[in-house]
C-alpha positions in Angstrom: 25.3 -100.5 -13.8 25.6 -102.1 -10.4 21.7 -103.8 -10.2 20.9 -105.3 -13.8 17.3 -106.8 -14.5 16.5 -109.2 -16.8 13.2 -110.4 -18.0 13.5 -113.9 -18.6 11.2 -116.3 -20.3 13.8 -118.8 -21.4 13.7 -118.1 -24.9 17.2 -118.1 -26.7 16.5 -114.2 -26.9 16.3 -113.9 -23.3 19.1 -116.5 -22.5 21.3 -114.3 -25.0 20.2 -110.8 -22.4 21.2 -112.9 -19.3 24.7 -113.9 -20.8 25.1 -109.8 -21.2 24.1 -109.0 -17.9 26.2 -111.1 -16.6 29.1 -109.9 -18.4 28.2 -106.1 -17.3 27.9 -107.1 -14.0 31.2 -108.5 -13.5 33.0 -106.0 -15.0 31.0 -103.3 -13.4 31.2 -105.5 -9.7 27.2 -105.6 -9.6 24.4 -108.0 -9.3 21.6 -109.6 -11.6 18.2 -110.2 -10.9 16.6 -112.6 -13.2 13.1 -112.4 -13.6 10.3 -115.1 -14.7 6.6 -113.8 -14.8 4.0 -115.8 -15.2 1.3 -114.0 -16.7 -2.2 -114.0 -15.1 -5.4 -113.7 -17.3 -8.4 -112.1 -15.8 -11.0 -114.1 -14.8 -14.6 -112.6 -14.8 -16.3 -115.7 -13.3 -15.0 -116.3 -10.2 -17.7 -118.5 -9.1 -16.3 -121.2 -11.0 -14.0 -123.1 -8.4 -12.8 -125.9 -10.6 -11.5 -123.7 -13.1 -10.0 -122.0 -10.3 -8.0 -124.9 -8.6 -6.6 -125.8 -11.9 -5.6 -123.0 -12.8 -3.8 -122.6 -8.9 -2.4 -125.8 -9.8 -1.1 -124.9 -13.3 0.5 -121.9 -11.6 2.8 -123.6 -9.2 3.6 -126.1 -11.8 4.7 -123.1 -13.8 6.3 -121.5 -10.9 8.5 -124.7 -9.7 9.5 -125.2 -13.4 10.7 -121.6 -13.9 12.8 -121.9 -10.6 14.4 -125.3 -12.2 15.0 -123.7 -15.2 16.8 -120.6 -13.2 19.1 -123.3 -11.6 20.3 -124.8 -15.2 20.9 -121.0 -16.4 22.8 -120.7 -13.3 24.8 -123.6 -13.3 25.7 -123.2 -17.1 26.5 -119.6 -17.3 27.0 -118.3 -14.1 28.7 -120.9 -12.1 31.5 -119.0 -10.8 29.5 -115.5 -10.1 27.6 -115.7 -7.4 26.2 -112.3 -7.4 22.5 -113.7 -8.9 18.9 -113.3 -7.5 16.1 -115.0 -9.0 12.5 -114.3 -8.9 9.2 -115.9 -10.5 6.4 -113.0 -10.2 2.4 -113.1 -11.2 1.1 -110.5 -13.6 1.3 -108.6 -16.7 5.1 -108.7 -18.0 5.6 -105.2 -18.7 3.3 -104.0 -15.6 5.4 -106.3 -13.6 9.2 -105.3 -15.2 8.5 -101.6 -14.6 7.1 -102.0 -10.9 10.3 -104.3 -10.0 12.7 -101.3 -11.4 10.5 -99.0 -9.0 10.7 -101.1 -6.0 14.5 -102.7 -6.2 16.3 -99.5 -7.3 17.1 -101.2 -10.4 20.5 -99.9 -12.2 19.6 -100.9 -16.0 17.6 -103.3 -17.8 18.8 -106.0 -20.2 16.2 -107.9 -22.1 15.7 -109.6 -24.9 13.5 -109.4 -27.7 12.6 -111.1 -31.3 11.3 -107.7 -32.7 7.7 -107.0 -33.7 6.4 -105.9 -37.4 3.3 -105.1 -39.3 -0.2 -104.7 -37.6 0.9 -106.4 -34.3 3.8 -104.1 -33.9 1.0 -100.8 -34.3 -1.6 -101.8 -32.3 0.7 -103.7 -29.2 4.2 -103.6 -29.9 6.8 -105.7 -28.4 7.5 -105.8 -24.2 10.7 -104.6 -25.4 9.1 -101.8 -26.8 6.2 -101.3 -23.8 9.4 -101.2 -21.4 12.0 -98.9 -23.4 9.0 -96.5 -23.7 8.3 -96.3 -19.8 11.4 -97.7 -18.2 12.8 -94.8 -16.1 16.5 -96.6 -16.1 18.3 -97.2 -19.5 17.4 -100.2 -21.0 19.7 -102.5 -23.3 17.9 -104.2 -26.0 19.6 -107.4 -27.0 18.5 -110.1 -29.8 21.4 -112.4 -29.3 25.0 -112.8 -27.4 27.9 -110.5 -28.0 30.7 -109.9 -26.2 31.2 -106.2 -24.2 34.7 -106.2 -25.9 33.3 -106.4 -29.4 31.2 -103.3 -28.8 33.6 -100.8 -29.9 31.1 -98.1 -32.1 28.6 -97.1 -30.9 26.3 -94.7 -33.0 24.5 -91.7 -31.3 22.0 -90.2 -32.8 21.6 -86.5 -32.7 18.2 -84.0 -33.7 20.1 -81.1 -33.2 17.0 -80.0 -30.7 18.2 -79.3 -27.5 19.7 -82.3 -25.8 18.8 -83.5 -22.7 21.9 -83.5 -20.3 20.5 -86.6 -19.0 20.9 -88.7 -21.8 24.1 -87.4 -23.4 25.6 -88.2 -19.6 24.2 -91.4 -19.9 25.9 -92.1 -23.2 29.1 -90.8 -22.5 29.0 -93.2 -19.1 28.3 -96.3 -21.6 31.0 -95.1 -24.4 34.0 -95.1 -21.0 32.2 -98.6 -20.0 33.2 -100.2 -23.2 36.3 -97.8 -24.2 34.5 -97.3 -27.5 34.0 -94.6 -30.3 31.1 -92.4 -30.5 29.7 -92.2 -34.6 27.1 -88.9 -33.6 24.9 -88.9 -36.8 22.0 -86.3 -37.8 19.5 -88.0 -40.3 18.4 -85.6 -43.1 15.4 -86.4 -44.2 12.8 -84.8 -46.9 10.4 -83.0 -43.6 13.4 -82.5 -41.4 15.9 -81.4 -44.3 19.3 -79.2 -42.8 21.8 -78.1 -45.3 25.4 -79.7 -44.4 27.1 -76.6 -43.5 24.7 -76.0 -40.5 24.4 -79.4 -39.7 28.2 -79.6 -39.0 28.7 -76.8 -37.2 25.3 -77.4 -34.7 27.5 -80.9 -34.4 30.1 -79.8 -33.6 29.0 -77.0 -31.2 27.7 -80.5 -29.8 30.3 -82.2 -29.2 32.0 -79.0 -27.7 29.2 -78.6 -25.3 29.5 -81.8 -23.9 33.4 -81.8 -24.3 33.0 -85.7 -25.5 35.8 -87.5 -26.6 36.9 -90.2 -29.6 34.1 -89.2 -31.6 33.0 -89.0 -35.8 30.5 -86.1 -36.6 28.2 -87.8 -39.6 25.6 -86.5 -41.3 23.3 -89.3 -43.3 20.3 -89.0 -46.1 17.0 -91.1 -45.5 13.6 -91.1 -46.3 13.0 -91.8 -42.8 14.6 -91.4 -39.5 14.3 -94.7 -38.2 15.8 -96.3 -41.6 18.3 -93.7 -41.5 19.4 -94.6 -38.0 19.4 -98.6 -39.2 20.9 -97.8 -42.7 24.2 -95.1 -41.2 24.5 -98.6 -38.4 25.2 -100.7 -41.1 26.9 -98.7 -43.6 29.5 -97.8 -40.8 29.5 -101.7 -39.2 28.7 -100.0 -35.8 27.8 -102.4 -33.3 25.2 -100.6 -31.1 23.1 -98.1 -31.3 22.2 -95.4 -28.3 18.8 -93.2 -28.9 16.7 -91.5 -26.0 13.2 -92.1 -26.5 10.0 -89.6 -25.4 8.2 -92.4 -24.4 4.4 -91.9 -26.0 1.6 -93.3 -25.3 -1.8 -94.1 -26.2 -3.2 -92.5 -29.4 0.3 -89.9 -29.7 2.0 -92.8 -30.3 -0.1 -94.2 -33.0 -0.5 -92.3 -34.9 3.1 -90.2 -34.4 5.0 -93.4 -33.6 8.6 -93.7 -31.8 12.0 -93.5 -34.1 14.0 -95.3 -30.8 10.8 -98.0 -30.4 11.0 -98.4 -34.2 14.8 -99.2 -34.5 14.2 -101.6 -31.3 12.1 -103.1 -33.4 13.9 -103.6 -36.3 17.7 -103.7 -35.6 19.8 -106.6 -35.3 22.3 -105.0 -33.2 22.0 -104.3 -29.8 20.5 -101.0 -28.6 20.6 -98.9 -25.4 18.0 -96.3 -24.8 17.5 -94.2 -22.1 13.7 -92.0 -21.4 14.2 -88.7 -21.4 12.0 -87.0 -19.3 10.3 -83.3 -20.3 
């Protein structure tokens, strides 16, 4: 967690990200880059020069007010840490968020979101959502402030497939960050039903396997996975949630969906994920 991006468009979801960066970063001795971009529609008719000119001249006014807003975040919540970088960028946000991680050897991304639901959620989906399902660095999904030292559960959801290494390394590296309790939960549901017995023992073959430490084995009844995930959160008062994602796309995803894009969408609480790679 030593180079932290955060998408930043000023919004109190976004302002809320930044504040959690910056508390990750100090205690972690790393840097932020805060990032404004300024999205860029496609012009078909380029012929048309004073459409052009003002829209080059919309553009900078954007540009130097994003840079004067960077200053005022600056000044009011990160006076005394120094370890900052700004950057205003052209282009598509979640096109432009994935290519920075690529290019900067970004660490982890923190980024805010307000949630999506209903048809827009289907058919586009949040940039939360675009970047959790492609980001190739963990991603923490934030909808407002909290404190690192309040995030002491953390719940972990487990299909009892074969885990990827990857991720349950990644976890265990978050639950020593924040000295916290791991609540590992297997949703039963009606198509991916388990009787207890079995459940609990693939658990705790689990937890064995990994040799993890201050942890609760839970199993929890759902309709669906994504409400099950939501529902345990709550009915445990966890206060984040940690989920690897498979990252589809296109039609797959459609019409199969995403339980980790899902809950990102619908949580209140913050969420890291992490894309695990087949």
């Amino acid at each position: 967690m030593k180079k932290i991006l955060v998408p930043c468009d000023f919004s109190d979801q976004a302002v809320a990200a930044f504040r959690v960066a910056l508390d990750i970063a100090k205690q972690s001795g790393g840097e932020v880059n805060l990032i404004n971009i300024i999205e860029v529609p496609i012009m078909h008719d380029t012929v048309l020069m004073p459409t052009l000119n003002f829209e080059e001249a919309l553009f900078k006014e954007m540009e130097a007010n994003a840079k004067k807003q960077f200053e005022k975040l600056k000044v009011k919540f990160a006076k005394d840490f120094r370890k900052v970088k700004t950057i205003v960028t052209y282009g598509i946000t979640a096109v432009s968020i994935l290519n920075h991680i690529e290019e900067n050897n970004i660490d982890m991304v923190v980024m805010g979101t307000k949630g999506a639901s209903g048809l827009s959620e289907l058919l586009i989906g949040s940039n939360a959502e675009k970047v959790v399902r492609r980001s190739p660095v963990p991603v923490l999904v934030v909808k407002k402030y909290v404190k690192l030292s309040s995030l002491k559960r953390i719940v972990f959801p487990s299909t009892l497939e074969k885990e990827h290494e990857d991720l349950v390394m990644g976890v265990k590296r978050l639950q020593s960050f924040l000295k916290a309790t791991l609540d590992i939960v297997f949703i039963n549901t009606p198509t991916n039903f388990s009787r207890d017995t079995a459940t609990m023992k693939q658990l705790n073959d689990f937890a064995r396997r990994f040799m993890l430490k201050d942890y609760t084995l839970n199993i929890y009844n759902d309709t669906f996975e994504e409400s099950g995930v939501i529902n345990f959160t709550h009915s445990i008062k966890a206060d984040m949630i940690a989920m690897g994602t498979h990252g589809r796309k296109g039609l797959s995803h459609i019409l199969s969906g995403s339980v980790t894009e899902d809950v990102v969408n619908h949580v209140d609480c913050p969420i890291w994920t992490y894309a695990i790679k087949d």
